[in-house]
C-alpha positions as CSV (number, residue, x, y, z in Angstrom):
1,X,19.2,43.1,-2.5
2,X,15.3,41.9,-2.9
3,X,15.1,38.4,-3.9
4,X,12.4,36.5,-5.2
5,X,10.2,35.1,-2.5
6,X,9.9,30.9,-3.4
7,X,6.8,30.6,-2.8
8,X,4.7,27.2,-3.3
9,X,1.6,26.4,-1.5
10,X,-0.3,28.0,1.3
11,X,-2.2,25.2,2.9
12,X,-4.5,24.8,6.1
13,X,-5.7,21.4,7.6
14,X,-8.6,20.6,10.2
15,X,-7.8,16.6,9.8
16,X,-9.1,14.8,13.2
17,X,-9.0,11.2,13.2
18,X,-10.5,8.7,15.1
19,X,-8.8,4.9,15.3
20,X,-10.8,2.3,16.9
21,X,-9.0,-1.8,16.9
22,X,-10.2,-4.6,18.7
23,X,-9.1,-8.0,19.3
24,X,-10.1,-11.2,20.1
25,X,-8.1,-14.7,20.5
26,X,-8.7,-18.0,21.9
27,X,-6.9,-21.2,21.8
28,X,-6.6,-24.5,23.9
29,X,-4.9,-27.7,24.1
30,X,-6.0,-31.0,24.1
31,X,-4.2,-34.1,25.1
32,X,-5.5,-36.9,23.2
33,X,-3.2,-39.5,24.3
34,X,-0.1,-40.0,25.6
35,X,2.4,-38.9,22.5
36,X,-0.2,-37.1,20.2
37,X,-1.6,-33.4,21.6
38,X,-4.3,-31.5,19.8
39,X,-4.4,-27.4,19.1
40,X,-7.3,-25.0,18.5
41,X,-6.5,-21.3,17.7
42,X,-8.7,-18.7,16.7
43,X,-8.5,-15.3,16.7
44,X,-11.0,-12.2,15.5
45,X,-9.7,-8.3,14.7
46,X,-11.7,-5.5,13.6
47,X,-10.3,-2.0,13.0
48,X,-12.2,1.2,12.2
49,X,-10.4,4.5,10.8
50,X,-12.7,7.7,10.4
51,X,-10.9,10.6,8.6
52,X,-12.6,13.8,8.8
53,X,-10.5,16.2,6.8
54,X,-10.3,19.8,5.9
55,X,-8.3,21.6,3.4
56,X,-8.1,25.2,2.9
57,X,-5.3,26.3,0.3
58,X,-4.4,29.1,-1.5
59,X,-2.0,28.7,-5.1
60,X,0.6,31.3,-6.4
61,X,-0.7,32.4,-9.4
62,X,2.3,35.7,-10.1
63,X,4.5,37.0,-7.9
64,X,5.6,40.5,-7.4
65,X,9.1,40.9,-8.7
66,X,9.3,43.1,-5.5
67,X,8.6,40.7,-3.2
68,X,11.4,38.7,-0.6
69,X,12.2,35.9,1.5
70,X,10.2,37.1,4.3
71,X,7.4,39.4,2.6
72,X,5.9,38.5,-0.9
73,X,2.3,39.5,-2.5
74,X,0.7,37.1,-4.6
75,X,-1.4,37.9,-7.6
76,X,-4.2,35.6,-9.6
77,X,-3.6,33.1,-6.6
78,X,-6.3,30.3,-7.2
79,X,-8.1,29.3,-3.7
80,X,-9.6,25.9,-2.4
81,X,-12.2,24.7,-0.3
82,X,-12.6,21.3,0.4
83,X,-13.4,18.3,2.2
84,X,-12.3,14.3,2.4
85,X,-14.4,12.4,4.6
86,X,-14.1,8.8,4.4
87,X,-14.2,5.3,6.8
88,X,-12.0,2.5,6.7
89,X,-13.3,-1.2,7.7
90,X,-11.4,-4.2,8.2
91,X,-12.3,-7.7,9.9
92,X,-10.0,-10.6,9.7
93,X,-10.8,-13.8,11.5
94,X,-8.3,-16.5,11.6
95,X,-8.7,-20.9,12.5
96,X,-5.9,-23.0,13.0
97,X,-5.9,-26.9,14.1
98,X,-2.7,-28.4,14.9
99,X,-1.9,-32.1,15.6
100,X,1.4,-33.0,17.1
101,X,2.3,-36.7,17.5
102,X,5.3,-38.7,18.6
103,X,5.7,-42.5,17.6
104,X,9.1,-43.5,18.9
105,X,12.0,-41.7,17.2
106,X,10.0,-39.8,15.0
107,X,7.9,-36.8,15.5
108,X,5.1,-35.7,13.0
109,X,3.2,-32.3,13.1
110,X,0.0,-31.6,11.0
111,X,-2.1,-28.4,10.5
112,X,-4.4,-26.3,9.3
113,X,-5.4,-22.9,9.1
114,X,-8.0,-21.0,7.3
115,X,-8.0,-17.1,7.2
116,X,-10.6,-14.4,5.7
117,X,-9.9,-11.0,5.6
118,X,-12.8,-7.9,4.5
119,X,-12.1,-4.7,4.2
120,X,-14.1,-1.6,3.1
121,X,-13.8,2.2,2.7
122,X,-16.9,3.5,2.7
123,X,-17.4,7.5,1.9
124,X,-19.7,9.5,4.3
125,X,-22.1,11.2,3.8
126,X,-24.6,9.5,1.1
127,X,-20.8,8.4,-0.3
128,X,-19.3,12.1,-1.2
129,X,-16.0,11.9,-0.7
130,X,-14.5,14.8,-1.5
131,X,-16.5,18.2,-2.1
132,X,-14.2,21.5,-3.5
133,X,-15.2,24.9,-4.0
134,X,-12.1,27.3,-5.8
135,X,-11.9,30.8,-6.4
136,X,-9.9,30.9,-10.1
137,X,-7.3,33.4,-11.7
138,X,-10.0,35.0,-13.6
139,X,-11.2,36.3,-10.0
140,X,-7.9,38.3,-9.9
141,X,-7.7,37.4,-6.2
142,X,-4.2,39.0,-4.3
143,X,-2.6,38.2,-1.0
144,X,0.1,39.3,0.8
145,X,2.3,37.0,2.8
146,X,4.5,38.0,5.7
147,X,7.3,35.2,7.1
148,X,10.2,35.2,9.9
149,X,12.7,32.2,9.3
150,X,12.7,31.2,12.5
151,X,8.9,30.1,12.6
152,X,7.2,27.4,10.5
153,X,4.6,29.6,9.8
154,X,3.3,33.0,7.9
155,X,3.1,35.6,10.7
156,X,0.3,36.8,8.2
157,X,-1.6,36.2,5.4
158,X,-3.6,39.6,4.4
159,X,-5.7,39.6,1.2
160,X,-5.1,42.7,-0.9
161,X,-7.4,42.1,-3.6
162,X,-10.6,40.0,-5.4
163,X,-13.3,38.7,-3.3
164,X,-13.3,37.8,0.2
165,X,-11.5,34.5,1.3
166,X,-13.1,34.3,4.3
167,X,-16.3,34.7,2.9
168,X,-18.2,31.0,1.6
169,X,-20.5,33.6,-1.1
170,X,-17.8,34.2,-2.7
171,X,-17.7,30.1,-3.6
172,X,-19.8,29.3,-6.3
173,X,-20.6,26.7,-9.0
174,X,-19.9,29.4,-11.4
175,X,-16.3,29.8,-10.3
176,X,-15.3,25.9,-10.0
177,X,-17.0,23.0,-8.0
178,X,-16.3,19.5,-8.1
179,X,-17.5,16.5,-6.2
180,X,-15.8,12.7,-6.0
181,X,-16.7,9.2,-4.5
182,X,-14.0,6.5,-4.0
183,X,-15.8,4.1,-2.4
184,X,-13.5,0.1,-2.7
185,X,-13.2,-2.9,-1.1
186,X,-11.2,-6.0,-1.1
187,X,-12.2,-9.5,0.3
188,X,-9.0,-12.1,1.1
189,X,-9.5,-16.1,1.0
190,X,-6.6,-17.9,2.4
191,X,-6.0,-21.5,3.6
192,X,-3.1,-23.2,4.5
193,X,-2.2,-27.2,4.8
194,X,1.0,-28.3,5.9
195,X,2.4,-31.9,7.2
196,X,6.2,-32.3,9.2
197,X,8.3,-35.4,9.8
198,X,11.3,-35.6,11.9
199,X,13.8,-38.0,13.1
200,X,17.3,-37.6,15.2
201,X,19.5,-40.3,15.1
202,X,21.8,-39.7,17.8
203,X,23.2,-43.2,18.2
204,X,25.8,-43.7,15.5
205,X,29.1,-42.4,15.1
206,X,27.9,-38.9,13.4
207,X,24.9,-37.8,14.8
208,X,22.5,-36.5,12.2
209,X,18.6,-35.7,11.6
210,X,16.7,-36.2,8.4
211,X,13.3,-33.8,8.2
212,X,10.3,-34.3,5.8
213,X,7.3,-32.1,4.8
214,X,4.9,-30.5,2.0
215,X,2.6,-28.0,2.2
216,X,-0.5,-26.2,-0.4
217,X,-1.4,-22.8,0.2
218,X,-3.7,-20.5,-1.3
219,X,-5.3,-17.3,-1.5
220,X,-8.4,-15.7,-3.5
221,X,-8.7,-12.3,-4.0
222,X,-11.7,-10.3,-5.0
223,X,-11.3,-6.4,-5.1
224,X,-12.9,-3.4,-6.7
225,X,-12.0,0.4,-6.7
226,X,-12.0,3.7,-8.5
227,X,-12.9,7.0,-8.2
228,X,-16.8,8.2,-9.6
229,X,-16.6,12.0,-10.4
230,X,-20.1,13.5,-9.8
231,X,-21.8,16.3,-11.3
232,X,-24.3,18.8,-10.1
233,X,-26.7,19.8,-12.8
234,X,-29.0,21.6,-10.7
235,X,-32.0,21.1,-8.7
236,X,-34.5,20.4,-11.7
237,X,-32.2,17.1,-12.6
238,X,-31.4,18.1,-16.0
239,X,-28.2,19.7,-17.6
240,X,-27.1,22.2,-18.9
241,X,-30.0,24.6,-17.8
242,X,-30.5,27.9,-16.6
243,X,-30.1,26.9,-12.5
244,X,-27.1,24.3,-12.9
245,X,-24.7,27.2,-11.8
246,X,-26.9,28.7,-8.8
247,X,-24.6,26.6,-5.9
248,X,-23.4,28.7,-3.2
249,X,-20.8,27.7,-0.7
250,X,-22.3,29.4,2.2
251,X,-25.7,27.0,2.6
252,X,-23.0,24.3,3.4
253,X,-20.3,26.1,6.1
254,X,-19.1,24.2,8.7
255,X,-19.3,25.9,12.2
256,X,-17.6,23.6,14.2
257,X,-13.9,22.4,14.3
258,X,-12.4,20.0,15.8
259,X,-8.9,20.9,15.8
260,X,-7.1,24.2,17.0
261,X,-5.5,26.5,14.5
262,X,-1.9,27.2,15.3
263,X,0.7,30.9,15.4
264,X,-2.2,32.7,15.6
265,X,-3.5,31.6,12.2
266,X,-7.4,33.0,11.6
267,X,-9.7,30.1,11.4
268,X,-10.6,29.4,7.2
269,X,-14.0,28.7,6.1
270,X,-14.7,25.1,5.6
271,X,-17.4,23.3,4.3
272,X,-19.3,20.9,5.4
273,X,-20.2,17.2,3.9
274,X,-23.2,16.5,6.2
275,X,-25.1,19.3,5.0
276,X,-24.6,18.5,1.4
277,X,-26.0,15.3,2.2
278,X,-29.6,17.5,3.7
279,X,-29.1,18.9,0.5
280,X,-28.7,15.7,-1.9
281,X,-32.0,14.5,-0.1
282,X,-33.7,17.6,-0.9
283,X,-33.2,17.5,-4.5
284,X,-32.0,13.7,-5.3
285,X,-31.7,14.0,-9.2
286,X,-28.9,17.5,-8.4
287,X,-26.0,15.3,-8.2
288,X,-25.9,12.6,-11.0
289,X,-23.0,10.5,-12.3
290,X,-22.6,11.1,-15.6
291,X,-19.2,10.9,-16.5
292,X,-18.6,7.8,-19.2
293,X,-14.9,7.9,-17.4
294,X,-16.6,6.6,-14.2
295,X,-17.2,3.3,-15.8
296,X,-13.4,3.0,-17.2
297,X,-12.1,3.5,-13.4
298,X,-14.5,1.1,-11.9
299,X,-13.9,-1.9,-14.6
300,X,-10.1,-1.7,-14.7
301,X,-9.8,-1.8,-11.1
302,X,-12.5,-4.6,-10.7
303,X,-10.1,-7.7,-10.1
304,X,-10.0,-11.3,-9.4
305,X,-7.7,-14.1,-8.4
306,X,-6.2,-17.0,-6.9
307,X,-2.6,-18.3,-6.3
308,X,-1.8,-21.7,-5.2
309,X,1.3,-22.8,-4.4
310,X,2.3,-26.1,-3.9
311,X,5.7,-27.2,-1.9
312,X,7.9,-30.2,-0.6
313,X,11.2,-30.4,0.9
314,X,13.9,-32.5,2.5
315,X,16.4,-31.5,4.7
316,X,18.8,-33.4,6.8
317,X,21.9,-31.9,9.2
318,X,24.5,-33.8,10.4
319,X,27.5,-33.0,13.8
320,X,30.8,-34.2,11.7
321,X,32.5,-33.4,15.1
322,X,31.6,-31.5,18.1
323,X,32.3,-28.1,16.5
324,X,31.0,-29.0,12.9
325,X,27.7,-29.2,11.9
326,X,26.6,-29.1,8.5
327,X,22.9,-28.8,7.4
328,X,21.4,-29.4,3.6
329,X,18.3,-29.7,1.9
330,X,16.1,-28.6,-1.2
331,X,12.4,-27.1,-1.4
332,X,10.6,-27.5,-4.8
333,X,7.3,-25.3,-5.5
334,X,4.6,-24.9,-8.1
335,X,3.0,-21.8,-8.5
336,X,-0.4,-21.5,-10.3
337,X,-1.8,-17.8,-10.9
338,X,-5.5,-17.4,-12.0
339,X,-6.2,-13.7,-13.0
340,X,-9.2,-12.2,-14.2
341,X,-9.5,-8.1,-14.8
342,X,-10.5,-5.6,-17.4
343,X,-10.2,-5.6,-21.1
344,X,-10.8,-2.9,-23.5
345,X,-12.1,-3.7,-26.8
346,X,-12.7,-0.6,-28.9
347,X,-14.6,-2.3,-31.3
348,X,-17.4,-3.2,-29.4
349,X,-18.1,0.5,-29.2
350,X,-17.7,1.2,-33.0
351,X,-21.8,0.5,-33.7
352,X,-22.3,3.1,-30.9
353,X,-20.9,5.5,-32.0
354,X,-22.1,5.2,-36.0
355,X,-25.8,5.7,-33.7
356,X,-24.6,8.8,-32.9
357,X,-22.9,7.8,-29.2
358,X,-20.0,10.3,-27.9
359,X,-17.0,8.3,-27.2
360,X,-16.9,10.1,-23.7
361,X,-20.5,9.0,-23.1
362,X,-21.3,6.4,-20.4
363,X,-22.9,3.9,-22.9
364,X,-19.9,4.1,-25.1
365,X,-17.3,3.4,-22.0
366,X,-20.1,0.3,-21.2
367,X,-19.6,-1.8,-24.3
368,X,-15.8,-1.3,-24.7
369,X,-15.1,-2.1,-21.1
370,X,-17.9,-5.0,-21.2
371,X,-16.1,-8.1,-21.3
372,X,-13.4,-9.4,-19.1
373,X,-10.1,-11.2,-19.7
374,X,-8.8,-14.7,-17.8
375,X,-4.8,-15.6,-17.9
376,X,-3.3,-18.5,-16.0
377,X,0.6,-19.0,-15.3
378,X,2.2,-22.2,-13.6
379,X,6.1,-22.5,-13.3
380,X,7.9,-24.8,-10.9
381,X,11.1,-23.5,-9.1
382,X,13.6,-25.6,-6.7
383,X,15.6,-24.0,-4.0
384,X,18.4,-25.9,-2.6
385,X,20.1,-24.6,0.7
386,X,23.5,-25.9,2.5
387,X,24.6,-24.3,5.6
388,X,27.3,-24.9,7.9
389,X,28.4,-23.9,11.4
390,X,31.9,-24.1,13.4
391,X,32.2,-23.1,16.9
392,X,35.8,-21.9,17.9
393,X,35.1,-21.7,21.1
394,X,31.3,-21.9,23.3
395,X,31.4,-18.2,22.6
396,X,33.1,-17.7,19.0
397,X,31.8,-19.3,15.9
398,X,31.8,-19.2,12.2
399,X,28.7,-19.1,10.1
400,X,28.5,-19.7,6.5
401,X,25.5,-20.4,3.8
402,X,24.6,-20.6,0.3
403,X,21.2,-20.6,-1.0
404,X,18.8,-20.1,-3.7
405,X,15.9,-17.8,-3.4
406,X,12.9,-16.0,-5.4
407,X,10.9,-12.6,-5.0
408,X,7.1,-13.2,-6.6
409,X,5.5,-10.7,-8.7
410,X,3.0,-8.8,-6.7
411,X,-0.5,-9.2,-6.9
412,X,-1.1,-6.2,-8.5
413,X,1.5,-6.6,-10.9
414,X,-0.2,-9.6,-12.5
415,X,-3.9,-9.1,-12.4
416,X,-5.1,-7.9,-15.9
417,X,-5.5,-4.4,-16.6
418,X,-5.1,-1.9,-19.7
419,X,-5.4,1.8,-19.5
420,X,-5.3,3.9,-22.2
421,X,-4.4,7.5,-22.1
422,X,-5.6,9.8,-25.0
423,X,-5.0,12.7,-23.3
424,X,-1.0,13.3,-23.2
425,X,1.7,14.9,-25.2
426,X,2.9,11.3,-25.8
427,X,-0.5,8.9,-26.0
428,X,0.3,5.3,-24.1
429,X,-1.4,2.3,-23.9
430,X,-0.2,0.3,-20.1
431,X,-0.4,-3.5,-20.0
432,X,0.0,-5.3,-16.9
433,X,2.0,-8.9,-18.0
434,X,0.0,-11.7,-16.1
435,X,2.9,-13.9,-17.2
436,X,5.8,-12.5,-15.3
437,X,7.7,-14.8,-14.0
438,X,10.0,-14.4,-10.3
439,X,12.7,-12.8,-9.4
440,X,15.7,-15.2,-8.5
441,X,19.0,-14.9,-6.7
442,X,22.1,-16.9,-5.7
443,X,23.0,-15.9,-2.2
444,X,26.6,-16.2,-0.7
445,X,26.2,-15.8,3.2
446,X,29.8,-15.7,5.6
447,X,29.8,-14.4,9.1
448,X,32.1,-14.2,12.7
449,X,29.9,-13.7,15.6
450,X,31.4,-13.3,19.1
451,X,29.2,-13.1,22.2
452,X,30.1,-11.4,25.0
453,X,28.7,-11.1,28.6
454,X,25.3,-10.4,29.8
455,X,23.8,-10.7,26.3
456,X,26.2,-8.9,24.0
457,X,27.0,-9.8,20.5
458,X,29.2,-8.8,17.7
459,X,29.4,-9.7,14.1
460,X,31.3,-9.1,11.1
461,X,29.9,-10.6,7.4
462,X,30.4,-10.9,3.6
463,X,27.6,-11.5,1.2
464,X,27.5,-12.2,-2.6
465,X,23.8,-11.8,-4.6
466,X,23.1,-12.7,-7.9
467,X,19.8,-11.9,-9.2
468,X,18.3,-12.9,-12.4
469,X,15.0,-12.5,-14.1
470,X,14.9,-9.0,-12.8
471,X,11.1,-7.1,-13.6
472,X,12.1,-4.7,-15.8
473,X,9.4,-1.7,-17.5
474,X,9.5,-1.9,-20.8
475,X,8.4,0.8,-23.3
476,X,7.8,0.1,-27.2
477,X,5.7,2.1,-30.4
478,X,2.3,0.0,-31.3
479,X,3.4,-0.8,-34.7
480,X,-0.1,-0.1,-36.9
481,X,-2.4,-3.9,-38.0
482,X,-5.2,-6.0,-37.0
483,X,-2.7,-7.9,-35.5
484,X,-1.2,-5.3,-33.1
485,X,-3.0,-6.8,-30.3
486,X,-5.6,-4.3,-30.0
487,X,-8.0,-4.2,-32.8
488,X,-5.7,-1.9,-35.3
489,X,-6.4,0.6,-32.6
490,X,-3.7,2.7,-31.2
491,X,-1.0,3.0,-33.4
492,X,1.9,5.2,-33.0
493,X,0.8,4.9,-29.2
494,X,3.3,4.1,-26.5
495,X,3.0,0.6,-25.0
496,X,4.2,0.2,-21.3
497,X,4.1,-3.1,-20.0
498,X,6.3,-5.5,-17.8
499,X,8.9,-8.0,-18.5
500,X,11.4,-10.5,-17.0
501,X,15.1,-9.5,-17.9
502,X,18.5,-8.4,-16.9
503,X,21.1,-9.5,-14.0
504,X,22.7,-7.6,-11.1
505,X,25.3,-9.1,-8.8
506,X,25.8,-7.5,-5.2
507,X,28.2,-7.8,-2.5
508,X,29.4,-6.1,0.8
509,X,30.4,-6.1,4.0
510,X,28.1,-6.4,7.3
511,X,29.5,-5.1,11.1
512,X,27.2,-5.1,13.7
513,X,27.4,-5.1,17.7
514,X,25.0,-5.0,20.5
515,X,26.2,-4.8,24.3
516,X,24.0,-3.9,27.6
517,X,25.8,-1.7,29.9
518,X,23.7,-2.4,33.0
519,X,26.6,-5.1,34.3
520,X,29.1,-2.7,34.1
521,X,26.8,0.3,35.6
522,X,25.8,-2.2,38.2
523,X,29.6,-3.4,39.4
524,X,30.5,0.5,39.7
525,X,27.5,1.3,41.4
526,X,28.5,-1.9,44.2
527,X,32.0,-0.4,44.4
528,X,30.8,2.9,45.4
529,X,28.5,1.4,48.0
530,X,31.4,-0.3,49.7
531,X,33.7,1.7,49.2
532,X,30.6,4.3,51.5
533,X,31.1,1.2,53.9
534,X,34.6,1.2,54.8
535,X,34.8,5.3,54.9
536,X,31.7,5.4,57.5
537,X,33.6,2.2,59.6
538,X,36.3,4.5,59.7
């Protein structure tokens, strides 16, 4: 029997890339006296990824009730042809100065590192990212796909009806263009301090060592994002006039590829970037952002912040006998987060629009999206740690730990943002929480590891987790008041936000083994040799 042909998307890409990295590091030593040593480091990366991409796709709109698994005809199928051309930029340079003493018994290391980070992605040409032409349902286009299972391919793709595919006329602003810029960037501050103290005493009756240190880190963070969607209004500048539609596909084809099409696939017609550029600069007020929805995207993903985190610890271990040793400590840390992002504030748009303003207009989005927001967040943790390890024998020992530990928010997570969508079935309101706290966990750790020759280890291990304070998505109805936390404004809207809450508890068993046969391959391999020996002797 004829079954239904499951038929998704038909989709062509031309995406070249080009990746270029380089590297730089130097460093050095210095001896400034006899027990104290000096240490420069400094290293320089820079990475380039161009992305030269092109899409040529073609939708399902109906299918034929008569069609199969291996020949189907499509009917109203919508067609795309686009572009996404865009360069990615990074540099990162890193300093680090290290000091390393020794006074007696004790030892005492110092450093300090700073490290900047800048990355880009730039859109090419004149910053168009992404430029599409479609042929709609209403252009009652028809194809006819052919398939054999055994190839990861149509063996054809025949058009049966509408206007030609292959032909860039048939592309026109009247059917459905679009054109997009993404351009972001994100700039990284980070420096480091950090000061050790150790001393073994090996003398007494239980050998043991004590260890010291503190540390401050921290990191600043500027970024800003979101997509600008552009509109062509024609070559006079102004919309909604008699030559906003007149935009052909054809004046842009692109004639060269750099990519081979495979299974005999005939080559699409692609469009290309550059030439819309020629074109931009030919008539500079065609293209014009003019979407009030441009300015939302830009704010909310315009962030700042910094994190420092301050730490100390102690730690000592000590060799109760020559099998036993036992080593235990605690690390306390303060975290301070400084946030600034985004904040919409519907009322500062209410006197625009009594003048008349649309509340999609630019100058509306301006004034509600024209102030920004600050949160802070500080909370002190303490991890304590106790370990222990017993040897068997040189070759089998027993491992065992139990520790305290924390997972921070990410960055993202806490930066302040709101976005409001007025367009769903269900209207929502989402709220990042710049007060979320970590997630913490209890860790049980026991293991068996035996090592075997030439390198080989196995292990068997039991764990227990606890974690607390999970991050949990919470969802709740905006409850109508000027005290709702937005004005009054979106009642009966759906808030999505962020919270600390629940507790999960884990545990299982770990085997692992790792063994390199080259010993054994080797021994057979000498064995055979002599055994050649004693038979040519003979």
């Amino acid at each position: 029997d004829a079954s239904r042909f499951n038929v998704n998307t038909f989709t062509l890409v031309d995406g070249p890339q080009v990746k270029n990295r380089r590297s730089l590091s130097l460093g050095g030593d210095y001896k400034l006296g006899a027990a104290t040593v000096l240490k420069l480091r400094a290293s320089a990366n820079n990475y380039l990824s161009q992305g030269r991409s092109h899409t040529f796709r073609v939708r399902p709109g109906t299918i034929d009730p008569a069609s199969t698994t291996t020949d189907a005809t499509l009917r109203n199928a919508l067609v795309d042809v686009f572009n996404d051309y865009s360069d990615a930029v990074s540099a990162n340079y890193g300093y680090v100065g290290a000091l390393e003493h020794r006074a007696g018994p004790w030892k005492f290391d110092a450093s300090a590192n700073y490290a900047k980070s800048d990355s880009r992605v730039t859109d090419l040409p004149a910053m168009i990212q992404s430029m599409q032409f479609n042929l709609v349902a209403a252009d009652a286009v028809a194809v006819r796909l052919t398939a054999d299972p055994g190839i990861p391919a149509p063996l054809s793709l025949v058009q049966t009806g509408g206007p030609d595919l292959y032909d860039l006329n048939s592309y026109n602003s009247r059917k459905s263009f679009s054109l997009q810029t993404s351009p972001r960037f994100q700039n990284d501050r980070t420096w480091n301090l950090r000061f050790d103290a150790r001393r073994d005493f090996s003398g007494g009756p239980l050998p043991y060592e004590l260890r010291a240190g503190a540390s401050l880190y921290q990191l600043h963070r500027r970024k800003q994002a979101g997509q600008i969607v552009l509109q062509y209004v024609g070559p006079d500048g102004i919309a909604n006039t008699a030559d906003d539609p007149l935009l052909s596909a054809a004046q842009f084809a692109k004639t060269t590829y750099g990519d081979k099409f495979l299974y005999g696939i005939r080559t699409p017609p692609l469009v290309d970037p550059y030439k819309f550029a020629d074109f931009m600069s030919a008539n500079p007020g065609a293209v014009q952002d003019l979407q009030g929805q441009n300015i939302q995207r830009q704010r909310v993903n315009t962030q700042q912040m910094a994190q420092d985190v301050t730490s100390a610890y102690v730690a000592g271990s000590v060799r109760v006998t020559p099998r036993l040793t036992v080593l235990g400590g605690v690390r306390g840390e303060q975290t301070e987060n400084f946030v600034r992002g985004a904040i919409r504030i519907n009322s500062l748009g209410a006197p625009l629009l009594a003048r008349g303003y649309s509340s999609s207009s630019k100058e509306y989005f301006d004034a509600i999206y024209s102030r920004t927001q600050r949160a802070t967040s500080t909370y002190a943790d303490y991890f304590p740690n106790l370990q222990t390890t017993y040897r068997f024998t040189p070759d089998f020992l027993f491992r065992g730990a139990l520790t305290r530990s924390m997972s921070r928010p990410g960055v993202q997570t806490i930066l302040p943002n709101t976005t409001v969508n007025d367009t769903a079935v269900i209207p929502s309101v989402t709220v990042n929480n710049s007060a979320l706290l970590p997630t913490y966990a209890r860790n049980l750790d026991l293991q068996f590891e035996l090592f075997t020759q030439s390198a080989g280890k196995l292990e068997f291990g039991w764990f227990r987790k606890t974690v607390t304070n999970y991050i949990i998505t919470s969802s709740d109805t905006i409850e109508p008041g000027n005290d709702n936390g937005f004005d009054g404004q979106y009642a009966g809207y759906v808030l999505n936000t962020q919270d600390n809450g629940g507790k999960g508890e884990f545990e299982g068993l770990e085997v692992a083994g790792r063994q390199s046969l080259r010993p054994y391959l080797d021994r057979k391999s000498t064995r055979l040799n002599s055994s050649h020996v004693s038979e040519s002797r003979m």
